[in-house]
N, C-alpha and C positions, 0 to 999 in steps of 0.2 A: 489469339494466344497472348498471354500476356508474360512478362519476366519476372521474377522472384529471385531475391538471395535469401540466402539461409546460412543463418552465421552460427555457427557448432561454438559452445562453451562449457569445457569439460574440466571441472575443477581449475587447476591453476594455467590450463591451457584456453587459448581462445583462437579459435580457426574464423577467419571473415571469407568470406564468398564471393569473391570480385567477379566474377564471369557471369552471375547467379543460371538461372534454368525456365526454360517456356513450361508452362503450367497453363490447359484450358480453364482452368476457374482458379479464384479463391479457395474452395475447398482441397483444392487436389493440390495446392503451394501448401496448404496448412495439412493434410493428408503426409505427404510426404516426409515434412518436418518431423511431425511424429511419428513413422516409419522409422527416421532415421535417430532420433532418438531413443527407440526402442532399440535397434539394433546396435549403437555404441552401449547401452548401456550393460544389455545381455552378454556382450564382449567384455565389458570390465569385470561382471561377474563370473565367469569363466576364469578369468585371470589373478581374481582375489583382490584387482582393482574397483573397488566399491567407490565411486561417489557422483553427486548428484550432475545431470548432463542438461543444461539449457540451449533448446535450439530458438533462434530468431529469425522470423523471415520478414522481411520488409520489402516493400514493391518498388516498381522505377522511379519513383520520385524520392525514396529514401523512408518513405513512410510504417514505420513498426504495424503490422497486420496481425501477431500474434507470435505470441513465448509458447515455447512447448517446453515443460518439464516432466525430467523422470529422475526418478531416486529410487536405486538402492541399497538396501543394508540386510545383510545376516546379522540375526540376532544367536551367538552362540548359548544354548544352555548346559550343554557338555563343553568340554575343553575338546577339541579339535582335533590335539595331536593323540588323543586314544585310538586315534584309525577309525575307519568305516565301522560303520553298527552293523551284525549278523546280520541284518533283517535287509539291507539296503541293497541295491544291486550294482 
């Protein structure tokens, strides 16, 4: 097993990961990274907080392994405050 941090950067926030996490591979530090970026960012859009989430994992020696990005954005083509559309549930 080896350790991983994963340092969360979400717009003007930046979370660093001092402890980081045992991961059996490479893939599964870079698996989880994206997990978690997925899930803050589905959190922001729930919330109306839209913007882009960079996660970094870097291994014991401090070495960048891999960026995970995600971005999203609602593009409105109605105005928003008309309420729900009939058809929507």
């Amino acid at each position: 097993m080896a350790c991983y941090y994963v340092n969360i950067h979400d717009g003007a926030r930046s979370v660093p990961d001092d402890e980081g996490g045992e991961f059996n591979s490479l893939d599964a530090a870079v698996q989880a990274a994206a997990r978690l970026a997925a899930e803050i960012g589905a959190g922001g859009l729930v919330k109306s907080d839209i913007s882009d989430v960079v996660i970094g994992a870097r291994d014991e020696r401090g070495q960048r392994v891999c960026i995970v990005k995600a971005s999203m954005e609602i593009d409105w083509h109605v105005s928003h405050s008309q309420g729900p559309h009939p058809w929507s549930a």
